[in-house]
Residue, then its C-alpha position, 0 to 999 in steps of 0.5 A: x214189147x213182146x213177140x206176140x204182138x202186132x208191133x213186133x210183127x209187123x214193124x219192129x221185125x221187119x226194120x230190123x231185119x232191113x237194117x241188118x241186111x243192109x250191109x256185109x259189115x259185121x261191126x255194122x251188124x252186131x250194132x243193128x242188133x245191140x241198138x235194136x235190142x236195147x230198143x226192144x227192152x226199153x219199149x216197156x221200161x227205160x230206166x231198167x236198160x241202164x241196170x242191164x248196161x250196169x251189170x254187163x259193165x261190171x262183168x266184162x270189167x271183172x272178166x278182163x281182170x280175170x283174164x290178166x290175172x290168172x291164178x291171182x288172188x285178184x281173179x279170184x276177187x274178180x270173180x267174187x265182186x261180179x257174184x255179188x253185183x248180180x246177185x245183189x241186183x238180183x236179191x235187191x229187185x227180186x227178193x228184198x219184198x219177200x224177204x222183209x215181208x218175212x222179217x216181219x211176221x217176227x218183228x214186233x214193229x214191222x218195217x216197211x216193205x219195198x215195192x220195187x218194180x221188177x226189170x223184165x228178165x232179170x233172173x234171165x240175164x243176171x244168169x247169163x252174165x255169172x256163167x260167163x264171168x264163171x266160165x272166164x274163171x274156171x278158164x272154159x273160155x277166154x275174156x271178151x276184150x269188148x264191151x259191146x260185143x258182150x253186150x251184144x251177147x247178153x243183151x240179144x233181144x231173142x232171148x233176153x226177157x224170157x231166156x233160154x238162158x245162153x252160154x256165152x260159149x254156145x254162141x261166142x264164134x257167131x258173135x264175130x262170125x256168123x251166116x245166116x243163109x236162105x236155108x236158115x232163114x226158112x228154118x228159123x221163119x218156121x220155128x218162130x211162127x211154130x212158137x207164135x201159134x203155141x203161144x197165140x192159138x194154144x197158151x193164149x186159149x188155155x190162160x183164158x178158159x183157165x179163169x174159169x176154174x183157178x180163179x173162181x170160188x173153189x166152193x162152186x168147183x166139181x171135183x173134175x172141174x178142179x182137175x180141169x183147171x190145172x190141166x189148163x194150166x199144165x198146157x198154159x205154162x208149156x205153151x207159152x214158155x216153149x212156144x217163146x223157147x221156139x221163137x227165140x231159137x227162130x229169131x236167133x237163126x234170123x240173124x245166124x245165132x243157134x241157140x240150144x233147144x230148151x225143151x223136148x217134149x217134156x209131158x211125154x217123160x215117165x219120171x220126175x228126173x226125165x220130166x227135168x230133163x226135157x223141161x228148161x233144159x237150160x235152167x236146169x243144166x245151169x243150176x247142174x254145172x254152176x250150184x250142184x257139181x261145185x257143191x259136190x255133185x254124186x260124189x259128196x253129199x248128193x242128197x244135200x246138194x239136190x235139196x239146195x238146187x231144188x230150192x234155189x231153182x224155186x226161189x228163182x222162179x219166184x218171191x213167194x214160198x209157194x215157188x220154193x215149197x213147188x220146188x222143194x216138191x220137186x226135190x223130194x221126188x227126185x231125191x226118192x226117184x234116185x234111191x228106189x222110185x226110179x227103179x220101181x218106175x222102170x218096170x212098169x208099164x209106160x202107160x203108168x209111169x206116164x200117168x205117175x208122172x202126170x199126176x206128179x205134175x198137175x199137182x205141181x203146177x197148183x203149187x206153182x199156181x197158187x201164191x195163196x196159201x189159203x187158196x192153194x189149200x182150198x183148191x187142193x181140197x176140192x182136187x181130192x175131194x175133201x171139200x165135199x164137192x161134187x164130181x162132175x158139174x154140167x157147166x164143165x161138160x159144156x166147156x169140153x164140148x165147146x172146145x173139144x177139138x182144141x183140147x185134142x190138138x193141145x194134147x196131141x202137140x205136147x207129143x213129138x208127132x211133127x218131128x216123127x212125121x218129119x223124120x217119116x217123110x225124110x226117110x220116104x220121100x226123094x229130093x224133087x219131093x221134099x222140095x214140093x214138101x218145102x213149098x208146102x212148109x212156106x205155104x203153111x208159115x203163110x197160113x200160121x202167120x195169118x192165123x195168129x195176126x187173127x187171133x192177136x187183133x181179136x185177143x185182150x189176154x196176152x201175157x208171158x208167164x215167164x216174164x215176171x221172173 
């Protein structure tokens, strides 16, 4: 099930909240939640509910041993059977395709690769159970001594299949207490249907137009037409991941969770470093506090340690090279950014390091894009104009001009004009006014959710990127 969709909409969420609401009790509550989550993750794939129950056994086991045993050598083999659990998991459903396929290519007999389905947010949820056993470790927070409450943390349907990836100590006191009162519930209506309308009426529109470009002959591009295509692209992936951020954040506040913002308006950087800060701000702080500062951090072997994190955080995404050479590009950028790029960036103009930091991505996002080697290449070569392609093709100016308009908007809203106008009314407008601006905001949820049912009953391309990793 996904949150773009009918079913989601207009049954699943409304029984849940009923049933939530019904009562005041909060063991009551957090089983609704657990129950309607585990639901929620089998509507796809049953079997995979028993592999997430799995591993959250496993950590809250090692967690508790952990927590017994402080300052033992048994905490610290706690520590390492849940690392290796998850990750095995992880490596076994994820990699272990890539990794054979590898092999291969030198091995005189090939051995046959496995074709294991992936569990929905895998990397997700794996992620979110080593940071608590971590955590529990490095004694940031105590063991929690239930296994349906940490089920409950980790098994959250909001953010369980495409993230933000959540700490366990961001939401540990709203596990036990939490309210979510009319005011939060406004809040969190609002952001969920502002996250439906990035991922129905732009990322949904985007994907589709997309087709058009990355996946036709690069022979019958124009050059524009390939920079067309990733620029579709580069509105897609923001689209559709920060438009789930914003539905999961929404939904969160349904039911009293606040969940850390995981974007902010990352295409208005002026460097790599900035763009990753603003972008899957909880995968990067992760990789950050669990991969980069235990390996040394600034202090010992800097440059070392961001080539590896950078290389991870590819892999992550993905089981195909092309994922590890977008993140190992990636690297490199920032790696340069710290030793003189950074630097040299500061004293541009803005407009500048916004283009550099554009360019730098567009050419990203077709490294990502593309997990054909042959096909990236030949994209890459029409985007440069070494295929000796033409600039400009008549069927391009027919698109633009039939989407114009949406193309204005998409651009427009990867900018932070709705909080700068928000902040505008806020600091203009007096009480009895920002009351009318509420009812105007309710009045505009109205209309948003109208407008996605619309498009959701006419639209046949619906997926989340994010969900394959």
């Amino acid at each position: 099930m996904v949150f773009s969709n009918l079913t989601f909409l207009y049954l699943f969420l409304p029984a849940n909240l009923l049933f939530y609401h019904l009562s005041k009790n909060k063991n009551y509550r957090n089983w609704v939640l657990i129950l309607f989550s585990l639901f929620f993750y089998a509507w796809g794939e049953p079997v995979w509910v028993f592999v997430l129950m799995f591993s959250v056994g496993v950590d809250y086991c090692n967690g508790c041993i952990i927590e017994a045993n402080r300052g033992k050598p048994l905490a610290k083999c706690a520590l390492l059977l849940s690392l290796f659990l998850n990750l095995s998991l992880l490596g076994l459903f994820k990699y272990s395709g890539l990794i054979v396929s590898t092999l291969n290519a030198f091995l005189p007999v090939p051995l046959p690769v496995p074709a294991f389905s992936l569990p929905i947010g895998i990397s997700f949820y794996s992620f979110q159970a080593l940071s608590y056993v971590v955590d529990v470790y490095r004694g940031q927070i105590p063991a929690q001594t239930r296994y349906d409450k940490l089920l409950m943390y980790v098994s959250l349907y909001p953010q369980l299949v495409a993230g933000p990836i959540v700490r366990y100590s961001d939401i540990a006191s709203e596990i036990d207490n939490r309210h979510a009162d009319a005011n939060d519930f406004a809040r969190g209506l609002t952001r969920l249907l502002c996250g439906l309308t990035k991922k129905v009426f732009f990322a949904n529109i985007a994907g589709g137009l997309l087709k058009t470009y990355a996946q036709a002959d690069p022979s019958t591009l124009s050059v524009a037409g390939a920079w067309t295509g990733m620029l579709l692209f580069t509105l897609q992936i923001y689209y559709d991941f920060s438009g789930y951020s914003d539905m999961a954040i929404g939904l969160g506040q349904l039911f009293g969770f606040h969940y850390l913002e995981n974007f902010n308006y990352p295409y208005i950087s002026r460097s790599v470093t900035e763009f990753w800060r603003r972008w899957h701000i909880s995968l990067s702080s992760f990789f950050r506090d669990y991969v980069y500062i235990p390996l040394g951090g600034n202090r010992r072997g800097a440059l070392r340690n961001l080539l590896v994190v950078w290389f991870l955080t590819g892999l992550w995404h993905g089981a195909s090279w092309n994922f590890v050479l977008w993140g190992l590009y990636y690297g490199c950028f920032i790696v340069l950014e710290r030793l003189f790029l950074g630097r040299a960036l500061e004293k541009l103009p803005a407009l500048f390091s916004h283009l550099y930091l554009l360019f730098v991505t567009m050419v990203g996002w077709t490294l990502f894009y593309f997990t054909d080697a042959s096909a990236l290449l030949a994209y890459l070569r029409v985007m440069f104009g070494l295929a000796g392609a033409p600039l400009w093709d008549i069927r391009l100016g027919i698109v633009l001009t039939n989407h114009l308009f949406w193309l204005a908007a998409a651009v427009l809203f990867c900018m932070p004009v709705v909080p700068r106008f928000q902040r505008f009314l806020a600091q203009r407008l007096n009480s009895a006014q920002l009351a009318g601006v509420r009812v105007l905001e309710a009045a505009m949820d109205l209309g948003l959710l109208l407008l996605c049912t619309c498009l959701l009953a006419g639209q046949s391309f619906n997926p989340f990127l994010y969900f394959r990793f």
